[in-house]
C-alpha positions as CSV (number, residue, x, y, z in Angstrom):
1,X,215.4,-62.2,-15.7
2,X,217.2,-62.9,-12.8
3,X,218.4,-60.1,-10.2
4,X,221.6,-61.6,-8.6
5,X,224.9,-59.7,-7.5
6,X,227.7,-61.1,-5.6
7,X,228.2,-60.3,-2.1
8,X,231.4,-58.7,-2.9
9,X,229.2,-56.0,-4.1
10,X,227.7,-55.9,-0.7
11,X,231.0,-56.1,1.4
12,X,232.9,-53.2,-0.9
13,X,230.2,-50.7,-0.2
14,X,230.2,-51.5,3.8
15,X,234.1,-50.8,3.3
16,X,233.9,-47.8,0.8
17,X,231.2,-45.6,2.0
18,X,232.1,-43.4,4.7
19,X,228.7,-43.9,6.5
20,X,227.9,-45.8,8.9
21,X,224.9,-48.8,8.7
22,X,222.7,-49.7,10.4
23,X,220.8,-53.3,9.3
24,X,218.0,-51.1,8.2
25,X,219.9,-49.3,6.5
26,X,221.7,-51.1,4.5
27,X,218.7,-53.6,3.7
28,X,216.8,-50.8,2.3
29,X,219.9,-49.1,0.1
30,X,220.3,-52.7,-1.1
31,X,216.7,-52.6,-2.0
32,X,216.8,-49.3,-3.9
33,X,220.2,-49.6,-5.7
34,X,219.5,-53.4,-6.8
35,X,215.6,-54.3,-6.5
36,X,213.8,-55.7,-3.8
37,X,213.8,-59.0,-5.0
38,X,217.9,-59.2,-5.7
39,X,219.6,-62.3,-5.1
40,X,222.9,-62.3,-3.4
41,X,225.4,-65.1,-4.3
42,X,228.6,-66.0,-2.7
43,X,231.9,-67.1,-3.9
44,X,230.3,-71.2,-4.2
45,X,227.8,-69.7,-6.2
46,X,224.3,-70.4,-3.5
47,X,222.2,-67.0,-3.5
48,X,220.0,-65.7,-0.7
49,X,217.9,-62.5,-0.6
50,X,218.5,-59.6,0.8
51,X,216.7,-60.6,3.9
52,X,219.8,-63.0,4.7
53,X,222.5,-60.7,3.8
54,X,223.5,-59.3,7.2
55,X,223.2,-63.3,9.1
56,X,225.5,-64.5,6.0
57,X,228.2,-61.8,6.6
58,X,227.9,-62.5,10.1
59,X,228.5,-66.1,9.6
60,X,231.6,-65.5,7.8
61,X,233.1,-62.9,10.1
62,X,233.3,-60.3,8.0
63,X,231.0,-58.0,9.8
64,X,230.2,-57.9,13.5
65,X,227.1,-55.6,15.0
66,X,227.2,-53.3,17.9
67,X,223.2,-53.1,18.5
68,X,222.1,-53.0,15.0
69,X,224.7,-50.9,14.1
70,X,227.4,-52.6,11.3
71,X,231.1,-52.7,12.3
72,X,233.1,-53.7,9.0
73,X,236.0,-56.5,9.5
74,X,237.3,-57.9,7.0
75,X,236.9,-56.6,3.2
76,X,235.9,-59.2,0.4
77,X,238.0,-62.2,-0.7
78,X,241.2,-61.6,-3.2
79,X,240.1,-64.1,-5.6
């Protein structure tokens, strides 16, 4: 059985949780909520691991880092 959750998932708890992330962090609360082997899929449907989380959300502008610290940017998509 597959272990894949849309990065929406990822991008409401960066927004919602009044904590603040590191990479580490995040990769390893990822790890225990949803498995170490979940798959991450975005809204065209490719999936990564949780390994390329961070570089994807990165890529899209919706997070930014401040040392390896997360800074949230823009909240998920409306669709």
């Amino acid at each position: 059985m597959e272990n894949i959750y849309h990065i929406h998932e990822v991008l409401e708890r960066i927004f919602a949780m009044n904590k603040a992330y590191t990479i580490e962090s995040l990769y390893k609360e990822l790890a225990a909520d949803f498995g170490d082997n979940a798959q991450f899929a975005n809204c065209a449907s490719n999936t990564f691991p949780i390994a390329e989380v961070v570089p994807f959300l990165l890529g899209k502008g919706k997070i930014s880092l401040q040392g390896d610290k997360i800074i949230p940017l823009t909240p998920a998509c409306s669709h």
